[in-house]
C-alpha positions as CSV (number, residue, x, y, z in Angstrom):
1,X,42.6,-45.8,-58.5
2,X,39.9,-48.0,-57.4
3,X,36.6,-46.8,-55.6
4,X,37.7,-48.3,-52.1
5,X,41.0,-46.6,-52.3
6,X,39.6,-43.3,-53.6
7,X,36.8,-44.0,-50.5
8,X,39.7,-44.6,-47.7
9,X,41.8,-41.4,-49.5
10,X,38.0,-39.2,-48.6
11,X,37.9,-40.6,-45.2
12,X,41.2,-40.1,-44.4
13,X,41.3,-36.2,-45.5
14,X,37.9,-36.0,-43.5
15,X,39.4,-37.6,-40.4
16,X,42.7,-35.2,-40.7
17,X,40.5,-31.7,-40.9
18,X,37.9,-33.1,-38.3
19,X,41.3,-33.5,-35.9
20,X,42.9,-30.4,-36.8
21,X,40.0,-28.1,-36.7
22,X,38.4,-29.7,-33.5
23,X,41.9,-28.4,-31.7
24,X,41.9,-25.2,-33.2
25,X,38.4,-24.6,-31.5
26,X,39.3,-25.9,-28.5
27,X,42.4,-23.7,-28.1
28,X,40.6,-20.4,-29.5
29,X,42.9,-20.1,-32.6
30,X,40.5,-20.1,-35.5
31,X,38.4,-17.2,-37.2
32,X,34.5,-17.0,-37.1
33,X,34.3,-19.4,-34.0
34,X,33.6,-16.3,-31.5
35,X,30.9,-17.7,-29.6
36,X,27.8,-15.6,-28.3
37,X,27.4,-13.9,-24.8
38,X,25.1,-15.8,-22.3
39,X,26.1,-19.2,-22.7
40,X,25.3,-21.5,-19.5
41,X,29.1,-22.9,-19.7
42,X,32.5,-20.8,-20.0
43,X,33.9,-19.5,-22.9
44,X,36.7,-22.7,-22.4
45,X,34.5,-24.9,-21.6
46,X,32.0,-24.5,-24.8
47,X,35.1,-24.9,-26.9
48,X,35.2,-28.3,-25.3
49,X,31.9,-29.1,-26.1
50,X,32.4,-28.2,-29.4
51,X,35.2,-29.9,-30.1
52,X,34.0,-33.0,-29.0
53,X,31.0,-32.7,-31.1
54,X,33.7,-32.2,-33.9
55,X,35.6,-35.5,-32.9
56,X,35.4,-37.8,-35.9
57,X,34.9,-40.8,-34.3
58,X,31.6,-40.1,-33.8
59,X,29.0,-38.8,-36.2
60,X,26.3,-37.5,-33.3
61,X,26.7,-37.2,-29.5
62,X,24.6,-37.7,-26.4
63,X,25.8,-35.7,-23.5
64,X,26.7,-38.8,-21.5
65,X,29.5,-39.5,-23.8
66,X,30.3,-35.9,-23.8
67,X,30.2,-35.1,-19.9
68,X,32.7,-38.4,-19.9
69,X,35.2,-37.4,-22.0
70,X,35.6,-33.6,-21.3
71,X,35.0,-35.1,-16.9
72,X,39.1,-34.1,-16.5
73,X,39.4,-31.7,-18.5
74,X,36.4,-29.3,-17.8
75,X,37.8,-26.2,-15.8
76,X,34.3,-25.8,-14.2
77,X,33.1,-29.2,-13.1
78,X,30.9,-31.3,-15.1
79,X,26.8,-30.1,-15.1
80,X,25.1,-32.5,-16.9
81,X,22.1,-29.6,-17.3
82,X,24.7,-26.6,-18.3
83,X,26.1,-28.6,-21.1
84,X,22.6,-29.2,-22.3
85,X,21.3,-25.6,-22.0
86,X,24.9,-24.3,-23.6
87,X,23.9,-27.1,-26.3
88,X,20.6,-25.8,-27.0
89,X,21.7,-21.9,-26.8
90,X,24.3,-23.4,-29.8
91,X,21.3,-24.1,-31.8
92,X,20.0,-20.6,-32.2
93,X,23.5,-19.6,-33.9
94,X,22.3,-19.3,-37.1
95,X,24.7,-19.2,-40.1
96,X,27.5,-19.9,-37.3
97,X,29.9,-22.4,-37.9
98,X,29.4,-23.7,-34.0
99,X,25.2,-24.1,-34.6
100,X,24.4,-26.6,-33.2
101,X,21.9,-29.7,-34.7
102,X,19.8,-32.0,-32.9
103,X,18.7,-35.4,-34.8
104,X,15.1,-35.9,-34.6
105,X,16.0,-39.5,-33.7
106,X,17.7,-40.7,-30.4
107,X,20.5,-43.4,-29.1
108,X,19.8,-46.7,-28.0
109,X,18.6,-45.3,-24.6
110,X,16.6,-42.9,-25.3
111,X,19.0,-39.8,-25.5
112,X,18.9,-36.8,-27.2
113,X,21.9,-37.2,-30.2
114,X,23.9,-33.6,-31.2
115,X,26.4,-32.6,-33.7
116,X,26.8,-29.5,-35.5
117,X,25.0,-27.8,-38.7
118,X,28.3,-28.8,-40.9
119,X,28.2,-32.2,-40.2
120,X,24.1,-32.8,-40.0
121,X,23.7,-36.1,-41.7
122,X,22.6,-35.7,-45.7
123,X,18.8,-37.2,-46.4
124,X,19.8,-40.5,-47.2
125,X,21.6,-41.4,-44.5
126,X,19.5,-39.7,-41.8
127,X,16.6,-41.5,-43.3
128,X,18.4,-44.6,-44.1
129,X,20.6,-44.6,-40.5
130,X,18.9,-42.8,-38.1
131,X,15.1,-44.1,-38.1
132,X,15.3,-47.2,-40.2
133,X,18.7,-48.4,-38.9
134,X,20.2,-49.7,-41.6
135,X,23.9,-50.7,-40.2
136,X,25.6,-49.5,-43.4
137,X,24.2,-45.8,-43.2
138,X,23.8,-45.8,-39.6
139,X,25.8,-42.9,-37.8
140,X,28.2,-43.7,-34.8
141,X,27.4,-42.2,-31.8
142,X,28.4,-42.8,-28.0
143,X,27.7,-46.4,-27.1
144,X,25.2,-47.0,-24.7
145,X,25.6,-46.9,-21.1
146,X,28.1,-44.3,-21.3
C-alpha cells in the first residue's frame, strides 16, 4: 500500500468518526459529554455549537460561520454574543472532552478561530499553518465574509 493511499485510508477514518461523533453530541447520546451548569446558551443549543466545531470540514471556526449554519436549526434564536460567552465558558472545562481551544491566531478578518482541545492543531502545523501560512499546513476554517 502506497503512502497516498495509506494517507486517503487516515483521512477517511478521520472524516467517518468526526461525522459520527459530532451527531452523537448533538442528539445527547454519548457518555462524558454532560456539559456544565451556567452556560449562556441551552443545553440543545451548546450541542450545536459543539458539533459544529466537530464538523470535519473545518479544522477551526469563527462564530460567523457557526451562527450561519446552526441560523435554522437553533431552538433559541441566533446571539452572536451568547454563542461567544457559551464558547469561552467551554474553555474552562478542563480535562472535558467538549473544552474548548482558542488559536492564538485569527481568520482572514480578523476573527477569533475555535475548535476543541482534541482536535487543537499539533506544533508544526500551528506554527507552520496558522502564523506563517504555509498553504500545505494551513487549517481550514470558515471562508471569509461568512
Amino acid at each position: 500500500m502506497t503512502a497516498a493511499l495509506q494517507w486517503m485510508n487516515v483521512w477517511a477514518l478521520k472524516f467517518m468518526w468526526l461525522t459520527i461523533l459530532a451527531d452523537l453530541v448533538r442528539r445527547d447520546q454519548i457518555q462524558g459529554w454532560e456539559l456544565p451548569p451556567g452556560i449562556e446558551l441551552s443545553a440543545d443549543d451548546v450541542r450545536l455549537v459543539l458539533g459544529e466545531l466537530l464538523n470535519p470540514k473545518y479544522d477551526q471556526r469563527n462564530v460567523p460561520g457557526i451562527i450561519k449554519t446552526l441560523r435554522v436549526a437553533m431552538a433559541s434564536g441566533v446571539d452572536q454574543a451568547k454563542v461567544e460567552a457559551a464558547l469561552q465558558q467551554l474553555k474552562q472545562a478542563e480535562g472535558k472532552p467538549f473544552q474548548v481551544w482558542e488559536a492564538p491566531w485569527t481568520d482572514e478578518e480578523g476573527g477569533r478561530l475555535y475548535t476543541l482541545v482534541g482536535r487543537k492543531p499539533n506544533v508544526i502545523d500551528g506554527v507552520l499553518g496558522g502564523r506563517i501560512g504555509l498553504d500545505f499546513f494551513k487549517p481550514k476554517v470558515d471562508p471569509p465574509g461568512r
